[in-house]
Z-matrix of the N, CA and C atoms (Angstrom, degrees):
N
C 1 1.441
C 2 1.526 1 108.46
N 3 1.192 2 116.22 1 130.06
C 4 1.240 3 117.42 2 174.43
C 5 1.854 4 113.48 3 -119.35
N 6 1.233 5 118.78 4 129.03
C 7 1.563 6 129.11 5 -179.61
C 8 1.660 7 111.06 6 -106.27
N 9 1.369 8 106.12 7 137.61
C 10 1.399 9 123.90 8 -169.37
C 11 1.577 10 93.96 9 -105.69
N 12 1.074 11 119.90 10 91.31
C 13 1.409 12 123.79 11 168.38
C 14 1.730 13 109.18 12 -80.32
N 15 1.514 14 128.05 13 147.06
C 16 1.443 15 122.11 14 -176.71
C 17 2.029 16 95.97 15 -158.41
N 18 1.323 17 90.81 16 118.92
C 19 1.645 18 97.81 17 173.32
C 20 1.363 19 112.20 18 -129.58
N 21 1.848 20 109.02 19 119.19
C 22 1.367 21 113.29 20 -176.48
C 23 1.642 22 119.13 21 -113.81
N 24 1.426 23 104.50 22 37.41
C 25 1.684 24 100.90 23 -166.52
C 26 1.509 25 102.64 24 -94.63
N 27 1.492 26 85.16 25 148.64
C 28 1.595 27 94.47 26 -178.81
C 29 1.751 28 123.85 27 81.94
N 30 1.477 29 86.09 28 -126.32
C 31 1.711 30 83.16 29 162.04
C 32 1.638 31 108.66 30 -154.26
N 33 0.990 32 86.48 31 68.23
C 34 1.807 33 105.13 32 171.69
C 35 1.977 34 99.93 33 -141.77
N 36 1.301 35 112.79 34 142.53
C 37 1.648 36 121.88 35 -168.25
C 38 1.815 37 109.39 36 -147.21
N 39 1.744 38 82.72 37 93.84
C 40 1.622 39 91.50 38 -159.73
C 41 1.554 40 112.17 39 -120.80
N 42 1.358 41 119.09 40 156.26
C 43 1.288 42 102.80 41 178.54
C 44 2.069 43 100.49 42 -142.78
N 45 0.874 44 112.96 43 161.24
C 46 1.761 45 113.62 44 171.45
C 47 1.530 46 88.14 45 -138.51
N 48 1.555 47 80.92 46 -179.56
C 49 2.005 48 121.30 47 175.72
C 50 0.996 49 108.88 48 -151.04
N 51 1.162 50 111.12 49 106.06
C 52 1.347 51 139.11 50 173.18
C 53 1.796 52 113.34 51 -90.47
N 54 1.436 53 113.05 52 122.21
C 55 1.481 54 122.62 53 178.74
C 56 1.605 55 119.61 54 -113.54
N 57 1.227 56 103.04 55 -169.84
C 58 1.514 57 101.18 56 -175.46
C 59 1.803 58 116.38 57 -51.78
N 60 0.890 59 111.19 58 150.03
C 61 1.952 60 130.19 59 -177.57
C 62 2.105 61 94.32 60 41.57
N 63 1.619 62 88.67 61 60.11
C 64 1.373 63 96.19 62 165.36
C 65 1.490 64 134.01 63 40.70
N 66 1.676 65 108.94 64 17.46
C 67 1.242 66 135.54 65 166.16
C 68 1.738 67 108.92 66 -33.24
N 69 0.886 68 138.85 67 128.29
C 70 1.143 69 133.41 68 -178.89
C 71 1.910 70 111.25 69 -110.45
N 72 1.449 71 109.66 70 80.99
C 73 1.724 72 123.49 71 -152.80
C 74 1.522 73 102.56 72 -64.83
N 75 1.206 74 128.56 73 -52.04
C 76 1.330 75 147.40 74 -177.27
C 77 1.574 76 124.06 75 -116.64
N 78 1.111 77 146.01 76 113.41
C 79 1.985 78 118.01 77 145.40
C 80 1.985 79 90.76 78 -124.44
N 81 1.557 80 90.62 79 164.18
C 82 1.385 81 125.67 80 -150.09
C 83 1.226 82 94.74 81 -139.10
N 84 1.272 83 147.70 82 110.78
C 85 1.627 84 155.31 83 159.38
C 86 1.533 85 107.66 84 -122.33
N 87 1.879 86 104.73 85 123.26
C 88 1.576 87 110.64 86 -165.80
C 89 2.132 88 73.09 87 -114.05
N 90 0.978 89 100.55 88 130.27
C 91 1.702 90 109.21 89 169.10
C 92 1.586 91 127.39 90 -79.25
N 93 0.793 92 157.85 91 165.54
C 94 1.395 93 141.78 92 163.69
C 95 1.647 94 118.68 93 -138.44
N 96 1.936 95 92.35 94 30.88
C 97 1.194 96 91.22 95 -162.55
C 98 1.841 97 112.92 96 -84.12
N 99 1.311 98 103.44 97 -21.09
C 100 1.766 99 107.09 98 174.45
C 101 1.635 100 107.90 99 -71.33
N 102 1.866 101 114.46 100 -8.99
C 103 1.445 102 103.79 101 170.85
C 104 1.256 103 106.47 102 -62.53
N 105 1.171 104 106.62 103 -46.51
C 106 2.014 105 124.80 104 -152.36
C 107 1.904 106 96.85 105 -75.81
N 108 1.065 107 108.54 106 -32.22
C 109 1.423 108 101.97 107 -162.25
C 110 1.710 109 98.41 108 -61.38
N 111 0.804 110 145.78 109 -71.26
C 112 1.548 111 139.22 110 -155.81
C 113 1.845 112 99.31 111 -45.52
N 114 1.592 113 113.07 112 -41.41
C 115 1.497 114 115.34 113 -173.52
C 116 1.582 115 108.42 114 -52.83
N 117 1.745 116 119.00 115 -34.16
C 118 1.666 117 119.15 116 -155.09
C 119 1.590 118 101.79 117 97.34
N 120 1.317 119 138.06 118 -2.97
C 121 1.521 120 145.66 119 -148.12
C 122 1.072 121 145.66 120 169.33
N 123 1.073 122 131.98 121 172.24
C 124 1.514 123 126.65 122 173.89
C 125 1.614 124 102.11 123 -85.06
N 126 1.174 125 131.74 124 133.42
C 127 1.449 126 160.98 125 140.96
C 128 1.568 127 130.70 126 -42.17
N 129 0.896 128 135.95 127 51.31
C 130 1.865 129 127.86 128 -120.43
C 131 1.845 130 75.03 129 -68.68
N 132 1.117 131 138.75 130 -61.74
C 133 1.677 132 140.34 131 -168.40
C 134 1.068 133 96.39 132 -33.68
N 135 1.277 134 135.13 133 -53.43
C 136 1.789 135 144.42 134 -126.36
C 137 1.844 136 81.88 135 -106.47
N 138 1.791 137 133.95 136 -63.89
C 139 0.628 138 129.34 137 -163.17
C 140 1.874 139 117.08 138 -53.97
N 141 1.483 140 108.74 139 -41.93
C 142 1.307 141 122.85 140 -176.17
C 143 1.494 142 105.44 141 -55.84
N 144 1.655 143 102.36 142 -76.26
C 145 1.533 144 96.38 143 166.20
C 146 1.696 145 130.32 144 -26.23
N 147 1.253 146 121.06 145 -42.66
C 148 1.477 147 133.46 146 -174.71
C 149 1.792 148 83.36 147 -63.82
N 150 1.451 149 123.99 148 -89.85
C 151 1.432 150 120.74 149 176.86
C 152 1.586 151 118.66 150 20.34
N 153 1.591 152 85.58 151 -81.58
C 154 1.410 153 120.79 152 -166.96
C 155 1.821 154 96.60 153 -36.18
N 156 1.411 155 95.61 154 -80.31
C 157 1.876 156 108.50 155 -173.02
C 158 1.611 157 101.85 156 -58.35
N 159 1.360 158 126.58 157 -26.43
C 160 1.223 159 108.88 158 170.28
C 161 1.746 160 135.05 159 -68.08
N 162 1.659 161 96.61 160 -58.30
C 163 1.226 162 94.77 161 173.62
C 164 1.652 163 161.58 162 -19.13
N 165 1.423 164 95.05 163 -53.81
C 166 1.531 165 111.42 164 164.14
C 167 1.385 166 104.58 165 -66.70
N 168 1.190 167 141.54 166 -65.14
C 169 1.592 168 135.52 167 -159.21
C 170 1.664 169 88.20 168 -65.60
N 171 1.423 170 142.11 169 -54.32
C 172 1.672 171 111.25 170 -179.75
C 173 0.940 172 150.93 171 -76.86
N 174 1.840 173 101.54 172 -7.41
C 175 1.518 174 114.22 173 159.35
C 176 1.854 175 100.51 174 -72.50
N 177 1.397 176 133.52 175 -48.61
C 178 1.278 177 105.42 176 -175.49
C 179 1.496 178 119.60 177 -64.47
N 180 1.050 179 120.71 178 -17.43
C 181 1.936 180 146.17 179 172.12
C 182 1.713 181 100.81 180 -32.81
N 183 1.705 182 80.70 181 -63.54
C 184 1.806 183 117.48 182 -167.92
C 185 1.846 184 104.15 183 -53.87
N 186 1.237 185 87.91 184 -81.46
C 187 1.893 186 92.34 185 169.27
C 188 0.963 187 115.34 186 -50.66
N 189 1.608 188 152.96 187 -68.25
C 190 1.381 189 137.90 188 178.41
C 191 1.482 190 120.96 189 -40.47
N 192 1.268 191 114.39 190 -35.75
C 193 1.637 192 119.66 191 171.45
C 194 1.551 193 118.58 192 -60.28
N 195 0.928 194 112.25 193 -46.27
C 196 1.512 195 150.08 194 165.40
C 197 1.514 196 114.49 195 -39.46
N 198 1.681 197 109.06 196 -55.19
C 199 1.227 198 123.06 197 167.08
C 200 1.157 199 101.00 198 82.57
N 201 1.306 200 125.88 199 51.19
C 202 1.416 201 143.11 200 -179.45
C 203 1.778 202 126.43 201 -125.35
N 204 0.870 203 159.66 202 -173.19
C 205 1.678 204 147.86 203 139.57
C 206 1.979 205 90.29 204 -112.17
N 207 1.564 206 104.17 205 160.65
C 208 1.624 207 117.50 206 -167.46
C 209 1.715 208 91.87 207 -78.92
N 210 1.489 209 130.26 208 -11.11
C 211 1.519 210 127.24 209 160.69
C 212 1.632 211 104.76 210 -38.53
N 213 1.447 212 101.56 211 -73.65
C 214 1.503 213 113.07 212 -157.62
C 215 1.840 214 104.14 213 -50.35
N 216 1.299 215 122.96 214 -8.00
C 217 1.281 216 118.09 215 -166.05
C 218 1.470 217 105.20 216 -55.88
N 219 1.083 218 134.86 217 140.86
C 220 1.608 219 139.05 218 152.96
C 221 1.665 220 106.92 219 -72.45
């Protein structure tokens, strides 16, 4: 069994793969903290947007590390 774990709070855009007896195969964290730095902060507009363009490239990040295709996902 393989699990697609994905955490987007704040401004960090992360994803793992998780396998049998909770093996943890892959995680992938894209930061967005040199976006925020010039603001003093996180941006919640600026951060979401970042999400958006992030996401897809660290879930495939996640699975290729993993040594999996996004089929095999449970």
């Amino acid at each position: 069994m393989y699990i697609l774990a994905i955490e987007t709070t704040c401004d960090e855009t992360a994803a793992a793969v998780i396998g049998d007896d909770e093996v943890i195969l892959s995680s992938v964290v894209a930061s967005q903290e040199d976006l925020h730095r010039v603001y003093g902060g996180v941006v919640p507009e600026i951060a979401s947007r970042a999400h958006l363009e992030k996401i897809m490239p660290v879930i495939d990040e996640a699975v290729r590390r993993a040594g999996i295709r996004l089929q095999d996902l449970d």
